[in-house]
C-alpha positions, 0 to 999 in steps of 0.5 A: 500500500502506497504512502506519501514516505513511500513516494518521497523515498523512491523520487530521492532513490531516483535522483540518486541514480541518476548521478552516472549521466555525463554534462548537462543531461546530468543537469537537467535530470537533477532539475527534473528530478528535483522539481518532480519531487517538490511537486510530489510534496504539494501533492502529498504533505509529510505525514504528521509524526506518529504518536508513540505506540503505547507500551506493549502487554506484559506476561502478567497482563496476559494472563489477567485479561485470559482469567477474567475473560473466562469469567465475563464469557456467561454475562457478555451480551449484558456487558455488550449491551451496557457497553454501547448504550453508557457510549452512546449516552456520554457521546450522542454523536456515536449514536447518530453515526449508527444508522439502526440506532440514529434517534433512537431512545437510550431505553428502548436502545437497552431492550433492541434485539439489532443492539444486542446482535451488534455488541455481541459481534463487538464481544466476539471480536474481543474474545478473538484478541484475547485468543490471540494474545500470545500471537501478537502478528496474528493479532496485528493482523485482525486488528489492522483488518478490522480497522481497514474494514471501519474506515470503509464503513466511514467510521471516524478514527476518534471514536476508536478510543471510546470503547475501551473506556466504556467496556472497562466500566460495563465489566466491573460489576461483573468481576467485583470480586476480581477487580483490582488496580492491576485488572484495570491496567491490563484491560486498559493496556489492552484497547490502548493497543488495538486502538493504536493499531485499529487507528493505523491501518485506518491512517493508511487507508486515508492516505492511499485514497487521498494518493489514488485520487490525486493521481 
């Protein structure tokens, strides 16, 4: 997937090459070069700097989120649903992104069958990360699919970083007796980690668009 670092580098390489040519086809070909590169970097700005990624899980943690996935397994369509309708009532212009669920009564929204169906896939996709913890490229890979496939549904990258907090705070009352500083760490290290991911691949895509319809 082409990027504007992608682009600048192979103009740079180019130019380079040409450095073989003799008098003033030499000349000319820098000129050319040069001022194709510039034209390039109207086109295509420097990327912004990427923020840090966060700190990888660790072994602990890993194991935290396993043990205490087991014990949200039975509950997970209730936590599913809590999760999205507290998103929806802290942040009303997630809701109105959701088609189904545009102008929709938060009360009624707790007893729909479609929300339900919906956090359950959500839930089914954590369960497939928590799977993959101790597979970390075979996670890279479903969370950068799964951020490739949002941004085609036109979600916003912002939104990525909501869920975490809300399904952190559906499952606590269901792990009250697990619940600890640690728990919270870990869960929260780990949609700290998808959402970097999730947030790249949807980056990427926006900028192989941009590239594809400029040229």
């Amino acid at each position: 997937m082409g990027n504007a670092g992608a682009t600048r580098r192979g103009s740079i390489f180019s130019k380079q090459d040409s450095t073989g040519d003799e008098g003033s086809t030499r000349h000319n070909k820098r000129l050319s070069s040069r001022q194709n590169t510039l034209l390039e970097e109207e086109e295509f700005p420097p990327e912004p700097p990427a923020s840090p990624p966060p700190e990888p899980l660790t072994m602990r943690q890993k194991e935290l989120l396993t043990e205490t996935w087991k014990l949200l397994e039975e509950d997970i369509a209730k936590v599913g649903v809590i999760t999205f309708v507290s998103l929806f009532e802290t942040h009303p212009d997630v809701q109105q992104s959701f088609m189904p669920f545009k102008g929709v009564d938060l009360e009624d929204l707790k007893h729909s069958r479609q929300l339900r169906d919906h956090a359950l896939r959500v839930m089914a996709f954590v369960q497939k990360a928590v799977a993959r913890l101790y597979e970390p490229d075979k996670l890279e890979t479903l969370l950068r699919d799964l951020g490739k496939k949002h941004y085609h549904y036109g979600a916003k990258q912002k939104y990525v970083d909501l869920i975490g907090p809300q399904f952190i705070l559906a499952i606590q009352p269901s792990l009250v007796d697990q619940w600890s500083q640690e728990t919270h760490s870990a869960w929260t290290a780990l949609f700290l980690n998808m959402a970097y991911i999730m947030k790249g691949s949807m980056a990427a895509e926006e900028r192989f668009k941009v590239k594809k319809t400029a040229t």
